[in-house]
N, CA, C and O atoms as a DFTB+ gen file, in Angstrom:
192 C
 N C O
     1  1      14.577      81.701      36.240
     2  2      13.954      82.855      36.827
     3  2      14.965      84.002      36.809
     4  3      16.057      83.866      37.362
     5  1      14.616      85.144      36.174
     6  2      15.661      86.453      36.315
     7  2      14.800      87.291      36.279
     8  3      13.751      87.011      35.698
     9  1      15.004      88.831      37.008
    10  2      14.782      89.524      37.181
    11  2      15.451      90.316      38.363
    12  3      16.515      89.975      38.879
    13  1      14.363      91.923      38.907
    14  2      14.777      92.497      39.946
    15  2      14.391      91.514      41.341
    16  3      13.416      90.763      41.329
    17  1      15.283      91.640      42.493
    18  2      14.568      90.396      43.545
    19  2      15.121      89.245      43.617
    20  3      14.849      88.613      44.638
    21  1      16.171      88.498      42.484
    22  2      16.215      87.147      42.272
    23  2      17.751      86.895      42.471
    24  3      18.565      87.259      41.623
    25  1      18.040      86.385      43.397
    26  2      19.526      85.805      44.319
    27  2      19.312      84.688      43.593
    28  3      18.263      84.224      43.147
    29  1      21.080      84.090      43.487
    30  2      21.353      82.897      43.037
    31  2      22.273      82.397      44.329
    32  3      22.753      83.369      44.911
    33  1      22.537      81.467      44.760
    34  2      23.710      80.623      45.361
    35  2      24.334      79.194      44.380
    36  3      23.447      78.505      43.875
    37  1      24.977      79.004      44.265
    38  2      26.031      77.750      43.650
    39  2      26.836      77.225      43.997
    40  3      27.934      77.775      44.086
    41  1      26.655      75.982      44.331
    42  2      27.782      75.344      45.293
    43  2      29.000      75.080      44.172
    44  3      28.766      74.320      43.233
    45  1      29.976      75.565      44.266
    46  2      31.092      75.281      43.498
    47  2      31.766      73.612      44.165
    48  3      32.700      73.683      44.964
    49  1      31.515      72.971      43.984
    50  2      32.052      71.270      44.659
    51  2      33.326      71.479      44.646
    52  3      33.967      71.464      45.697
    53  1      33.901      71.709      43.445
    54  2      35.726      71.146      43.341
    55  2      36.232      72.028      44.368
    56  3      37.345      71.633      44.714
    57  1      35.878      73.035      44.979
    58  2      36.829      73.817      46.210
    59  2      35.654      74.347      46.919
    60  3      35.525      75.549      47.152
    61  1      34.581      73.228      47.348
    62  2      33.641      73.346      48.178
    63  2      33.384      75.033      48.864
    64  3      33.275      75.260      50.069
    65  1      33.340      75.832      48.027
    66  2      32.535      77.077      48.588
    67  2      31.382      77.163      47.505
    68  3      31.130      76.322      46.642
    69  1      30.661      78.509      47.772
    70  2      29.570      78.545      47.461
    71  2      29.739      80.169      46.416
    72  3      30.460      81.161      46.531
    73  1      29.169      79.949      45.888
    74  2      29.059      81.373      44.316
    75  2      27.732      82.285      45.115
    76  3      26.750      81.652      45.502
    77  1      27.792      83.539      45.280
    78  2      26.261      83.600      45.121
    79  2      26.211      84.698      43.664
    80  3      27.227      85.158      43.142
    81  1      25.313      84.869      43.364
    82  2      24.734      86.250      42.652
    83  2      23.593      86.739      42.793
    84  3      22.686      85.907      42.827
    85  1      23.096      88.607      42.962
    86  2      22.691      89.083      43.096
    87  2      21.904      89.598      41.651
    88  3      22.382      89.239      40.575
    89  1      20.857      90.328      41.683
    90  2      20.023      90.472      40.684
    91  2      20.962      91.545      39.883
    92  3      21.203      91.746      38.693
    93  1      21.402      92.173      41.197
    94  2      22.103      93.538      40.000
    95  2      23.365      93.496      39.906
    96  3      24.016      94.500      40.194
    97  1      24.022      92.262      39.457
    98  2      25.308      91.758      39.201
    99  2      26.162      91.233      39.747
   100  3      27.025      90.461      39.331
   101  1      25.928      91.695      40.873
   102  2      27.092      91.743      41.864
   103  2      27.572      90.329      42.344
   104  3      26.606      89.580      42.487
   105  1      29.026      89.614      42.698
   106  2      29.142      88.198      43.026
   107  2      29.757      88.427      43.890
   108  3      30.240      89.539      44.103
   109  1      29.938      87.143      44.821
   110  2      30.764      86.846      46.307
   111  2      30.886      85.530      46.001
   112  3      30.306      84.905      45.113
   113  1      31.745      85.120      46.860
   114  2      32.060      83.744      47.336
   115  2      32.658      83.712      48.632
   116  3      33.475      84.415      49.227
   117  1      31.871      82.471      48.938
   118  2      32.310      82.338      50.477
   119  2      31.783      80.388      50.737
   120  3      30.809      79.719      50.391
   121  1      33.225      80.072      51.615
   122  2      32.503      78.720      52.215
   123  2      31.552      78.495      53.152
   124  3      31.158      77.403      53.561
   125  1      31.087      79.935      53.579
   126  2      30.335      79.869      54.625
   127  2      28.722      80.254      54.199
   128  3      28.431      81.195      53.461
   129  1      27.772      79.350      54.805
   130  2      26.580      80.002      53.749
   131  2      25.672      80.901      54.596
   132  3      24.506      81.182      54.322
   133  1      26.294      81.268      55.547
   134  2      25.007      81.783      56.443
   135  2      26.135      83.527      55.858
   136  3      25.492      84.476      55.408
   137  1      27.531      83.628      55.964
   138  2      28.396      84.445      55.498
   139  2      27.790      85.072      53.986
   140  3      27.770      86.272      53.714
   141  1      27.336      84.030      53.136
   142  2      26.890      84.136      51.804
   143  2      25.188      84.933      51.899
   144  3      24.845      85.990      51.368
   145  1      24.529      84.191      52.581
   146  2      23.498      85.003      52.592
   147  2      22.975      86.525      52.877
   148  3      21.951      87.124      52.546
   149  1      24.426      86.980      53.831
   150  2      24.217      88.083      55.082
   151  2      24.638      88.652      53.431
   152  3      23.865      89.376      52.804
   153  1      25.669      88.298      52.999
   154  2      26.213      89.622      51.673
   155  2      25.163      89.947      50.687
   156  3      24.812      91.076      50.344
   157  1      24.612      88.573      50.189
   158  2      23.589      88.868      49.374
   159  2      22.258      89.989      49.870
   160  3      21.626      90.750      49.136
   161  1      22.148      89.835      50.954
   162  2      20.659      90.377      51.617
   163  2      21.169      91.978      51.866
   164  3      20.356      92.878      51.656
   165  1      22.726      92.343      52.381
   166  2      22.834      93.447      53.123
   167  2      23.676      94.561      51.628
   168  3      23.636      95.781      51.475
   169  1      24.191      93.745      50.981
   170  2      24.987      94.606      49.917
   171  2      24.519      95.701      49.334
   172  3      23.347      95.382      49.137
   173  1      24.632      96.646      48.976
   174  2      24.014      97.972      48.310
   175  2      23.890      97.706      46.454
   176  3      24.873      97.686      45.713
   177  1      22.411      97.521      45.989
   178  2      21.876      97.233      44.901
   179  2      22.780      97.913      43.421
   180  3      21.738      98.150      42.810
   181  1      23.604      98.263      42.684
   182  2      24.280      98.354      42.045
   183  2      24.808      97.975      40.813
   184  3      25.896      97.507      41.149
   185  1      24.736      97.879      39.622
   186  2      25.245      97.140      38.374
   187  2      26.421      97.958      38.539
   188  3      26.513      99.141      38.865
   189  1      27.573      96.844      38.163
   190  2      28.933      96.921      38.150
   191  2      29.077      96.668      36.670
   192  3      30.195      96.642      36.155
């Protein structure tokens, strides 16, 4: 699924945090997933 709208999360295992990505490029990481969600939802829409 890709498009405008479409968040990814990924649990990275070997150093147990989590990947996310945003529709319009943008990435974070964080071990925390409630931390991961707030970035994805609040971040300002943007291609980098």
């Amino acid at each position: 699924m890709n498009g405008e709208g479409v968040l990814r999360v990924t649990f990275l295992g070997t150093v147990s945090e989590l990947a996310g990505e945003c529709w319009c490029g943008r990435t974070y990481t964080s071990a925390d997933p409630r931390e991961m969600w707030s970035w994805l939802e609040e971040h300002e829409h943007g291609r980098v």
